[in-house]
C-alpha positions as CSV (number, residue, x, y, z in Angstrom):
1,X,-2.0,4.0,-14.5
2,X,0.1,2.9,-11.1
3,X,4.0,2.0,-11.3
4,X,6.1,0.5,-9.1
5,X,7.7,4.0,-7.6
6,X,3.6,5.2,-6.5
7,X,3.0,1.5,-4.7
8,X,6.7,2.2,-2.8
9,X,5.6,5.6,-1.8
10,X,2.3,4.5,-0.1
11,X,4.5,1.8,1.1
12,X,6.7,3.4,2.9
13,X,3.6,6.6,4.0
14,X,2.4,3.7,6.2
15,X,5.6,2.7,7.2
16,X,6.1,6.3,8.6
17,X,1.6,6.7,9.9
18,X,2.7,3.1,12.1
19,X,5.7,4.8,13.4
20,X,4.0,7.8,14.6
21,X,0.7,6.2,16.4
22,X,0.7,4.0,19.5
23,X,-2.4,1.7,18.9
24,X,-0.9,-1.8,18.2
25,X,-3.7,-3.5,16.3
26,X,-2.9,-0.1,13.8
27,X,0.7,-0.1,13.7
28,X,-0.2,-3.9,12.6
29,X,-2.7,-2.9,10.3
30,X,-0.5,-0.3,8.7
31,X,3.0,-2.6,8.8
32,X,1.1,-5.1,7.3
33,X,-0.6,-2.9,3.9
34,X,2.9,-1.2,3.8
35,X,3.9,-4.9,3.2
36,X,1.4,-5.9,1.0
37,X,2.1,-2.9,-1.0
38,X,5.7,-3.6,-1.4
39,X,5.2,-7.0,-2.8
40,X,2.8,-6.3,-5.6
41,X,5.7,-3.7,-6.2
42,X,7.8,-6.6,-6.9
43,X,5.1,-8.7,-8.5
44,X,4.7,-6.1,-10.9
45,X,8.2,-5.5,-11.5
46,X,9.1,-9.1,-12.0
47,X,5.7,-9.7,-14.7
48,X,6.9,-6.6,-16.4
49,X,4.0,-5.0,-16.7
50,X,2.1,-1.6,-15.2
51,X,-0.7,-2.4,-12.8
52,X,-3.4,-0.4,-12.7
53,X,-4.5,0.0,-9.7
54,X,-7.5,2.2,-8.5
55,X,-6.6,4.7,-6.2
56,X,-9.3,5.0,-3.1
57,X,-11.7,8.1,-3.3
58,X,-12.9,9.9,-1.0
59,X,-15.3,8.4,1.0
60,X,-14.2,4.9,0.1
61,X,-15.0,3.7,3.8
62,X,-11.8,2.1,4.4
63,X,-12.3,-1.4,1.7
64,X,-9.3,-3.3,1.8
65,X,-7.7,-2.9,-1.9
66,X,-8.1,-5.7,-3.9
67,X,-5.4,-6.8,-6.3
């Protein structure tokens, strides 16, 4: 099961990877998951519900998550 504080915290981890690299098509890539992120945050706060969410495994290949 995933909450609201886990999706923040790997919210805010890319916040912090884009801060620290200096390839712009990354620090977009990264801004914009750490975004994405924080709005299914809300989403799930607002529904009220837990989402569970699959977290990547090793080896994923770098899929986009789907929600």
């Amino acid at each position: 099961m995933l909450d609201t504080d886990y999706l923040r915290y790997q919210a805010e981890r890319c916040f912090r990877l884009a801060r620290a690299v200096n390839d712009p098509a990354v620090v977009a890539m990264l801004e914009t998951l750490g975004r994405e992120l924080e709005a299914k945050a809300r989403e799930v706060e607002r529904e009220g519900a837990v989402a569970a969410v699959e977290r990547p495994r090793p080896g994923h290949g770098g899929q986009p998550l789907e929600w």
